[in-house]
C-alpha positions as CSV (number, residue, x, y, z in Angstrom):
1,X,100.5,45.0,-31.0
2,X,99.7,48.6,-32.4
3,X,99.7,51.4,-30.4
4,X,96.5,52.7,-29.0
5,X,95.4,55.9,-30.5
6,X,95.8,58.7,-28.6
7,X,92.6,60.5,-27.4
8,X,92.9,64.2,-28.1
9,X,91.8,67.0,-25.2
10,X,89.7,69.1,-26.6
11,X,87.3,72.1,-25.1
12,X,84.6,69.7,-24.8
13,X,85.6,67.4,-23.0
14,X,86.7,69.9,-20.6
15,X,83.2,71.3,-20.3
16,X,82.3,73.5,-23.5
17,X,80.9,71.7,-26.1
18,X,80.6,74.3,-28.7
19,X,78.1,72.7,-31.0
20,X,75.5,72.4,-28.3
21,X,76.3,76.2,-27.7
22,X,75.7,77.0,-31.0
23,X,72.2,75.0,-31.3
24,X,71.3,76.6,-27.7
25,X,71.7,80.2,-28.5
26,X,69.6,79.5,-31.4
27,X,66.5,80.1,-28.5
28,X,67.9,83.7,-28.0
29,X,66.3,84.8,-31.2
30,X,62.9,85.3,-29.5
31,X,64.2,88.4,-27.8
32,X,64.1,90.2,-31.1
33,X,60.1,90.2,-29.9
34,X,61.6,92.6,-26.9
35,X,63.1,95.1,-29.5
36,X,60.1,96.9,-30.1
37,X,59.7,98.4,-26.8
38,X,62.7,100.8,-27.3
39,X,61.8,103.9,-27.2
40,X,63.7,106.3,-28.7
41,X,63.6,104.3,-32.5
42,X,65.0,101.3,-33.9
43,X,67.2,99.2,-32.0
44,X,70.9,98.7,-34.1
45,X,71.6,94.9,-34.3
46,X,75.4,94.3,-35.1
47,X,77.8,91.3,-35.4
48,X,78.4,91.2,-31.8
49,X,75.7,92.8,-30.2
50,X,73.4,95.3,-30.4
51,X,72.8,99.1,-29.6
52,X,70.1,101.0,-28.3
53,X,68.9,104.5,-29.2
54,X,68.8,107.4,-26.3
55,X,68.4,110.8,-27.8
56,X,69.0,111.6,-31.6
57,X,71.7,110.2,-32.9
58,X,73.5,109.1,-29.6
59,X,73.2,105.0,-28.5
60,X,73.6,102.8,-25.9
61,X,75.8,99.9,-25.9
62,X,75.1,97.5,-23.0
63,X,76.9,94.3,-22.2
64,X,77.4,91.4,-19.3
65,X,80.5,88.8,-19.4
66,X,82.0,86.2,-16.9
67,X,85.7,85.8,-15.5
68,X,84.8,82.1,-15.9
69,X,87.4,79.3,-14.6
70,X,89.5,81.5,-13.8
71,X,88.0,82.2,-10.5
72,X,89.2,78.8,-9.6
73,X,93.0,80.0,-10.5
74,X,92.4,82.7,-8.1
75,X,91.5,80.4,-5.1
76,X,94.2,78.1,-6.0
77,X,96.8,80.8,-5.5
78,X,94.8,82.7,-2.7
79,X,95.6,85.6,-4.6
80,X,92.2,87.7,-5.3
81,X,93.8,91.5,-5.9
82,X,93.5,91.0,-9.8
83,X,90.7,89.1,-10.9
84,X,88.5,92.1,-10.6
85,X,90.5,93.4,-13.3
86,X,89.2,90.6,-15.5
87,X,85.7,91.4,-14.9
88,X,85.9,94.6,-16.0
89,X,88.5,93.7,-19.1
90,X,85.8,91.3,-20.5
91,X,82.8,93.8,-20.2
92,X,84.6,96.9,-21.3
93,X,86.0,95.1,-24.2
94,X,83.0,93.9,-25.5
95,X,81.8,97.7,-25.4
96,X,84.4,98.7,-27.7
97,X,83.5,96.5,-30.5
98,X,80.4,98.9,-31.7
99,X,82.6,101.9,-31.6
100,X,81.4,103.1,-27.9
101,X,83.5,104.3,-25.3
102,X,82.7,102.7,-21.8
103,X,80.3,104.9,-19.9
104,X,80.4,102.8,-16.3
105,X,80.6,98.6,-15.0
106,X,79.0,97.1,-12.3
107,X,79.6,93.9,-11.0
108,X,77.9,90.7,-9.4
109,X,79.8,88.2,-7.2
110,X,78.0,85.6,-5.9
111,X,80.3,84.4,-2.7
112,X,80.0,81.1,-0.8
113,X,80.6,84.1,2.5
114,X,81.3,87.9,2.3
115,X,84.7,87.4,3.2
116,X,86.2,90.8,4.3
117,X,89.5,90.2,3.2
118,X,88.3,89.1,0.0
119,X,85.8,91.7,-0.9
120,X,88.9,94.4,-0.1
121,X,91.4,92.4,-2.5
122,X,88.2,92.1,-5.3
123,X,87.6,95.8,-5.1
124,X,91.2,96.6,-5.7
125,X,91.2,95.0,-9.1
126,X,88.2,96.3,-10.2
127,X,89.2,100.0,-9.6
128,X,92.3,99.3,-11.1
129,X,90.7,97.8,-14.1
130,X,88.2,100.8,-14.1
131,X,91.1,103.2,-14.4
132,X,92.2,102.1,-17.1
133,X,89.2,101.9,-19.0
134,X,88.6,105.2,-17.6
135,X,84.9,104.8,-16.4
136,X,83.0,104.3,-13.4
137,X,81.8,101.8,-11.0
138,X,78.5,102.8,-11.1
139,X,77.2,99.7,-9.0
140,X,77.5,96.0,-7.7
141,X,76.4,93.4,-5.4
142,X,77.6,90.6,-3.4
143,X,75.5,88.1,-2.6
144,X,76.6,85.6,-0.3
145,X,74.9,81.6,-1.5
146,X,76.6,78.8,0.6
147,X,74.4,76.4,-1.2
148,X,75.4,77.5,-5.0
149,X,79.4,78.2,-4.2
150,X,81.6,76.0,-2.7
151,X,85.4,76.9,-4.5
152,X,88.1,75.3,-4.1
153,X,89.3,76.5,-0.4
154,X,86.7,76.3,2.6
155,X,85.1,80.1,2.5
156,X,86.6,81.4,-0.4
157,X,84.5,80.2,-3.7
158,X,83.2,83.0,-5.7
159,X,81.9,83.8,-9.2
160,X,82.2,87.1,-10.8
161,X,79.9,88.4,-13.4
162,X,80.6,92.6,-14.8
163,X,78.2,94.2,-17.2
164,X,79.4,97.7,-19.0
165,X,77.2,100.5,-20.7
166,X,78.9,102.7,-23.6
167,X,77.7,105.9,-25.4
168,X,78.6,106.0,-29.4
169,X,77.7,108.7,-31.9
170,X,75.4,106.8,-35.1
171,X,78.4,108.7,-36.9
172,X,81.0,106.6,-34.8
173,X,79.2,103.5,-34.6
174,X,81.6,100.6,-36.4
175,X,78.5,99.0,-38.7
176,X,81.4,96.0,-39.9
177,X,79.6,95.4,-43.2
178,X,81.6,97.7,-45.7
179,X,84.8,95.0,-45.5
180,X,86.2,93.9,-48.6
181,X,89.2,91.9,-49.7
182,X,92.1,93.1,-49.2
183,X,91.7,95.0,-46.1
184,X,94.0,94.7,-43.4
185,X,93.6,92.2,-39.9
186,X,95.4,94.5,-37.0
187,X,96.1,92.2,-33.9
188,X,96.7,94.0,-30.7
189,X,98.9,92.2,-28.1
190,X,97.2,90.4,-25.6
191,X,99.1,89.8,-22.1
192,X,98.6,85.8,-22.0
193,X,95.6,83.6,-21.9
194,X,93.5,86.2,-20.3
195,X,89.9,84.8,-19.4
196,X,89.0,82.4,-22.3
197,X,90.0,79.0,-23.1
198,X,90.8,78.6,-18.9
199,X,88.7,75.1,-18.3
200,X,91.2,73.7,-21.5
201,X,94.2,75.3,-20.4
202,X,93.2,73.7,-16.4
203,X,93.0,70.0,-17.7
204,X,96.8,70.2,-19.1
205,X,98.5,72.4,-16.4
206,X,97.2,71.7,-13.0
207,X,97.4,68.6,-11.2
208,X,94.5,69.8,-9.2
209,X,92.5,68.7,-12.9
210,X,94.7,66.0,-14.5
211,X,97.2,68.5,-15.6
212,X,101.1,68.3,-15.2
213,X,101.6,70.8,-12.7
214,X,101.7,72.2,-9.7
215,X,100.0,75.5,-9.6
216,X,103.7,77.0,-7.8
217,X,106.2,75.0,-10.2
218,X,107.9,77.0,-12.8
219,X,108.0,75.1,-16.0
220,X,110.8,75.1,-18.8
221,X,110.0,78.9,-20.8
222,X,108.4,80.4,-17.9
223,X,109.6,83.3,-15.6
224,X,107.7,82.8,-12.7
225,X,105.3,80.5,-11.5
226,X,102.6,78.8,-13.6
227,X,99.4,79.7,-11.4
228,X,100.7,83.4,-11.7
229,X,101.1,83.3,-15.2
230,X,97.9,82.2,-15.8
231,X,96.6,84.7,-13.7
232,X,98.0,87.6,-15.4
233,X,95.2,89.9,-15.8
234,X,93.3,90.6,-19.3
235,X,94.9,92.9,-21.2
236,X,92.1,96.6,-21.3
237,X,91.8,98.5,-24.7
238,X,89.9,101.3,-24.0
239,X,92.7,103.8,-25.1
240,X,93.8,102.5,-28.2
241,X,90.7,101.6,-29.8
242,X,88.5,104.8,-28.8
243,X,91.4,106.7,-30.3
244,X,91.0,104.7,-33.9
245,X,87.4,105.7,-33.1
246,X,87.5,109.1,-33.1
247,X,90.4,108.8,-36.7
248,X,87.0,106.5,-37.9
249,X,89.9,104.2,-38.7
250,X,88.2,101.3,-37.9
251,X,86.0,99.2,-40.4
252,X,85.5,96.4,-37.4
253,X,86.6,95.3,-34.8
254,X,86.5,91.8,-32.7
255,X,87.5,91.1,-28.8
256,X,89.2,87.7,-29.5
257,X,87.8,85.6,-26.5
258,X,85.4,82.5,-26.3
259,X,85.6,80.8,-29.5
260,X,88.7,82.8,-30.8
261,X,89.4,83.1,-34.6
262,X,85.8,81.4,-34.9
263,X,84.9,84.9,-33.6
264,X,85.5,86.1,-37.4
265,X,82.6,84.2,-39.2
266,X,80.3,86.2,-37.5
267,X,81.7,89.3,-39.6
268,X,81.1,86.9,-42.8
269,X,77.4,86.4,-42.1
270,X,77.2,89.9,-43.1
271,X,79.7,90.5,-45.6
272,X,79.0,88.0,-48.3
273,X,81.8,86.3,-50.1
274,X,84.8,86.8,-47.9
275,X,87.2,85.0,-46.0
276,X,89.8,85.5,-43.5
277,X,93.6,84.2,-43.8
278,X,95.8,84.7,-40.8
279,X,99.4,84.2,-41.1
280,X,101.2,85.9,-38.0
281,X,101.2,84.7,-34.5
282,X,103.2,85.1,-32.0
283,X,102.0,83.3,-28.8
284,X,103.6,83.4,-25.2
285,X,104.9,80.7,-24.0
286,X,102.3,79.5,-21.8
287,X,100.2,78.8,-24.9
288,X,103.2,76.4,-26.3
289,X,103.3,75.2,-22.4
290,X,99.5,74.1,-22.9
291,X,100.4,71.9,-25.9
292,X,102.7,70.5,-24.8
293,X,101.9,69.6,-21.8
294,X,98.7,68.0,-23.0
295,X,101.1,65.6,-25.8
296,X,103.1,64.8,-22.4
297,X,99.8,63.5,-20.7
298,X,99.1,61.4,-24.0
299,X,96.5,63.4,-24.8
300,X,97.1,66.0,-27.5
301,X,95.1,69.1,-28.3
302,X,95.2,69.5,-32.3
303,X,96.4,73.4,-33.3
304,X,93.0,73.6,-34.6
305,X,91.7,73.3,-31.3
306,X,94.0,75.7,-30.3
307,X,92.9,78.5,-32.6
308,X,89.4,77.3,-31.9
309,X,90.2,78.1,-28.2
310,X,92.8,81.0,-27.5
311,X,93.5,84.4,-28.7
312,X,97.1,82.9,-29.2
313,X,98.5,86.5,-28.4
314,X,96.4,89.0,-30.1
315,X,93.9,89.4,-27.3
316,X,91.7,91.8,-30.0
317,X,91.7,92.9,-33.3
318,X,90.7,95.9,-35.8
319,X,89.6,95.1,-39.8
320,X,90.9,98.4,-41.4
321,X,91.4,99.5,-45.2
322,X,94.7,98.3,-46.6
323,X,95.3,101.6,-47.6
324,X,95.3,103.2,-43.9
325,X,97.2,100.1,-42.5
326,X,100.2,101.8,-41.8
327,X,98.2,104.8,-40.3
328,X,96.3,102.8,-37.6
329,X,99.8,100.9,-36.4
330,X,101.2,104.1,-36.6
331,X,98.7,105.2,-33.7
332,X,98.6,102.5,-32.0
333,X,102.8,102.3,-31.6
334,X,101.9,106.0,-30.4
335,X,99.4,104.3,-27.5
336,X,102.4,102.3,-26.1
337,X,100.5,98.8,-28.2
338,X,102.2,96.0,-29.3
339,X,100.1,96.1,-32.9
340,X,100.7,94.1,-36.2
341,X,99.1,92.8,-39.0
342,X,98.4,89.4,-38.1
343,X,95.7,89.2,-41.5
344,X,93.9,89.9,-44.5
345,X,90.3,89.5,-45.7
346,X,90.0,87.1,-49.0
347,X,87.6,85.6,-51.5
348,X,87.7,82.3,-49.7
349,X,84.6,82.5,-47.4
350,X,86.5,80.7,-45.5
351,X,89.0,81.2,-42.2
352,X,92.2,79.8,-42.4
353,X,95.0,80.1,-40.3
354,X,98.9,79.8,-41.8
355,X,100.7,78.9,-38.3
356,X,104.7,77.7,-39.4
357,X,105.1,75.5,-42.0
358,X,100.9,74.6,-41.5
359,X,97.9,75.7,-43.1
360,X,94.5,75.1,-40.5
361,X,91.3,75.4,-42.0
362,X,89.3,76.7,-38.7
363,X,86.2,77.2,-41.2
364,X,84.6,75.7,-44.2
């Protein structure tokens, strides 16, 4: 009898279907209809996000991100001192892809109970993630909702949710719609899965969702043990990138997270005629770990939908002039970052990712 074909795992079955995101956010248009209550001119729209005037030529940058999953990670380890650091990593990150330098975050846990404990170990990561962005908690709240959170442990289910305001100079302000091919794709390290991609990665590793694991084993290529790894906090890039800033090094830049190397096209819709090729990766090991702990459960995730799904070790990335290339890694080997060109721009309109001995077409 032939062998029956092996269902693949792929990000929607594990809850993020990304074709119905795509056809949902087409509702989000009819803010635009908002825009013309700003009142200090035009609002900015960018690849990523917009920017709002305040006073001459100074803007506003104002975003809101999740932790996600990985919340559950947290409860399954009963370790809660570092997820606040994830909050304020995907907020502040997201600032710096206009060019502004975070200003302050606030955050907003909903809580199935205002655990003491809990709230004491949540505030420690989120001034150590502060720190190092160098900004201020300007505000936050907890609200406790029994009925909304349950979590994993009795008590201790919680969802985080940071927003961040920046401040960038029109004369700082990365517009990402001068790129041509030929320039250069600089990846910045990123410390691990960080908080994208989680509810995939879940569904292999843990046997608490179907996965191989134990959240305390220690797997072949790992140093300690899996729930931690997991955990380890997303990487902040405050520093580095406000210091390409202020060189006005930087033609674009792109916080690799939901969607990964899909992140790119949105940088084609306004640069017509150009493609991106990647050709260097070097993933941890928890990323190989995922993949192969998913063929192991007979149910294979395709190295498309790997790309599709994690930052696969460059947890952000700058689109620079090929001719200031070895400038910008210069700096950013002076900023104690990993850094290396991990791209190019092309002709293709297309992204495609060289992985090995394979060629992945992410985008057509």
């Amino acid at each position: 009898m032939p062998k029956k074909a092996q269902k693949r795992l792929a990000y929607a079955e594990a809850g993020v279907d990304r074709t119905l995101r795509a056809k949902s956010k087409r509702a989000l248009t009819v803010l635009s209809k908002t825009y013309r209550f700003s009142r200090h001119g035009s609002v900015v729209q960018l690849p990523y996000g917009n920017i709002l005037p305040i006073s001459g030529d100074l803007y506003l940058d104002l975003v809101i991100e999740g932790v996600g999953t990985k919340v559950l990670l947290a409860q399954l380890a009963d370790k809660y001192d570092t997820i606040g650091i994830d909050g304020v990593a995907m907020a502040v990150n997201d600032v710096l892809r206009s060019g502004a330098k975070p200003l302050a975050v606030a955050d907003n846990i909903h809580a199935h109970v205002s655990n003491p404990v809990l709230v004491r170990d949540w505030m420690k990561g989120i001034v150590k993630g502060a720190n190092e962005a160098q900004c201020i908690v300007a505000s936050g709240e907890i609200g406790d909702v029994p009925s909304l959170i349950k979590g994993l442990v009795e008590g201790k289910g919680f969802d985080m949710v940071f927003a961040s305001v920046g401040e960038v100079r029109k004369k700082d302000t990365i517009y990402a719609s001068n790129l041509k091919p030929g320039d250069a794709v600089i990846g910045l390290h990123s410390s691990g899965i960080h908080s994208n991609g989680v509810s995939l990665a879940r569904k292999a590793l843990f046997k608490q969702w179907g996965g191989r694991y134990e959240p305390f084993d220690v797997p072949d290529g790992l140093d300690r043990e899996l729930v931690y790894e997991v955990l380890e906090p997303t990487k902040i890039y405050v520093k580095p990138i406000t210091n390409l800033v202020k060189n006005h090094l930087i033609k674009a830049a792109v916080h690799v997270t939901g969607d990964a190397y899909l992140k790119f096209d949105r940088l084609m819709q306004i640069n017509k005629g150009v493609g991106f090729e990647f050709d260097n990766f070097e993933p941890q090991p928890i990323f190989h770990l995922i993949q192969k702990s998913a063929k192991q459960l007979r149910r294979p995730i395709s190295d498309e939908e790997m790309f599709k799904t994690f930052n696969m070790g460059w947890g952000f990335a700058v689109i620079v002039d090929h001719s200031q290339k070895h400038e910008v890694l210069d700096l950013l080997e002076r900023s104690d970052v990993k850094a290396e060109q991990i791209g190019k721009i092309t002709t293709s309109e297309r992204i495609v990712v060289k992985s090995e001995t394979k060629k992945i077409l992410l985008l057509d």
